[in-house]
C-alpha positions as CSV (number, residue, x, y, z in Angstrom):
1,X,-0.2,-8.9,25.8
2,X,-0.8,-5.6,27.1
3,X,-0.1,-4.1,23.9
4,X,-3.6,-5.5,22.4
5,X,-7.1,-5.2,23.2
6,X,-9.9,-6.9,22.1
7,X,-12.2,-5.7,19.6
8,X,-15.4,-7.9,18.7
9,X,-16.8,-7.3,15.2
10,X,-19.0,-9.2,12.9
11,X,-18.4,-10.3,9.3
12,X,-20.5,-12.2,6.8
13,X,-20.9,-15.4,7.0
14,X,-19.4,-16.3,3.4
15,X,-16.5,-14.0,3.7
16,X,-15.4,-16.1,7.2
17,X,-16.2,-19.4,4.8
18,X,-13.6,-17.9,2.2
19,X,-11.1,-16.7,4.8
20,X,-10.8,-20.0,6.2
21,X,-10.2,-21.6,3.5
22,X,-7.6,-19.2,2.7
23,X,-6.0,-19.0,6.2
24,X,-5.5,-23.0,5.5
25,X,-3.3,-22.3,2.5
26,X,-1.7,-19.9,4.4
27,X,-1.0,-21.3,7.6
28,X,-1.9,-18.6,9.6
29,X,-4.4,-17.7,12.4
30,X,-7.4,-16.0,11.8
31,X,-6.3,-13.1,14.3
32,X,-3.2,-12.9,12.4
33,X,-4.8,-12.8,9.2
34,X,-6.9,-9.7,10.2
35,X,-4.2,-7.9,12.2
36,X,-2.9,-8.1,9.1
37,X,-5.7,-6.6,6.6
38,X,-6.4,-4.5,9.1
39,X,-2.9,-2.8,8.9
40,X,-2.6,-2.8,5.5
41,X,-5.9,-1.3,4.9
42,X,-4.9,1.4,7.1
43,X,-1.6,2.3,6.0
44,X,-3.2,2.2,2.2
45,X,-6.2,5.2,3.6
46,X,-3.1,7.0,5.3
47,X,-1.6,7.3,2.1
48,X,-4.4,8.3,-0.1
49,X,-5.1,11.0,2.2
50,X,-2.1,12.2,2.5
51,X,-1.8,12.2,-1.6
52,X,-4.8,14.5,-1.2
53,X,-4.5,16.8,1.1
54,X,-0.9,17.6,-0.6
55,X,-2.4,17.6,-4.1
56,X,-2.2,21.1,-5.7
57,X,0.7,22.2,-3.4
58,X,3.6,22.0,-6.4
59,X,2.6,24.2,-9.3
60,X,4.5,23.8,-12.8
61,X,7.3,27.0,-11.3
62,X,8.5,24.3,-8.7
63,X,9.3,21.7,-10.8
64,X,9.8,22.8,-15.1
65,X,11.0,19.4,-15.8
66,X,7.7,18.1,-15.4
67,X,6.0,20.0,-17.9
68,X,8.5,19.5,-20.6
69,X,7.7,16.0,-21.3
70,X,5.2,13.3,-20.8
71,X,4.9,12.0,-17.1
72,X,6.0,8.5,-18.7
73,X,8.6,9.8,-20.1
74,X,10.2,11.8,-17.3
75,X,10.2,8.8,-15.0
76,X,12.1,6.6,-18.0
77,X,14.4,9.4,-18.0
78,X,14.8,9.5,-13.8
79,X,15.2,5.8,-13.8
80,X,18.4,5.4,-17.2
81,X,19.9,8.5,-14.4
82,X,19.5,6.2,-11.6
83,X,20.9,3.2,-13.6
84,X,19.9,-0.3,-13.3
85,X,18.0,-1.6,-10.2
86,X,19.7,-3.7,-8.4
87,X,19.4,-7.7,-8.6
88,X,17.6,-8.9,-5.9
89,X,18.7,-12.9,-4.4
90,X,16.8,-15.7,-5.0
């Protein structure tokens, strides 16, 4: 696995106590588990900067639609354009 490296941390002792137990329902390693966490946490801080380094940058000019009804509203409107979503198998 030259792709990894090791990293050592240190968590609380009751938060290992409730991962375990959850990793049990889950069926995963613990490594997994975190890898996991880890990524997601990451990918969520990624976006939230992104949303605001980029906030500001369309004013009401670059996009009228916006401003001539309620936020709700326009994406109600977006999504009967768009049409149904599509069914998904179960």
């Amino acid at each position: 696995m030259d792709n990894t490296r090791m990293v050592h941390i240190r968590l609380p002792k009751s938060i290992v106590a409730q991962m375990e137990k959850l990793l049990e329902l889950l069926g995963i390693s613990r490594n997994e588990f975190i890898v996991q966490a880890v990524a997601e946490k990451v990918a969520r801080e990624m976006r939230l900067r992104g949303l605001r380094e980029t906030r500001g940058v369309l004013g009401p000019e670059d996009a009228p639609e916006w401003a001539e009804i309620p936020a709700a509203d326009w994406v109600r409107k977006v999504r009967r354009e768009e049409g149904e979503p599509p069914v998904w198998a179960t």
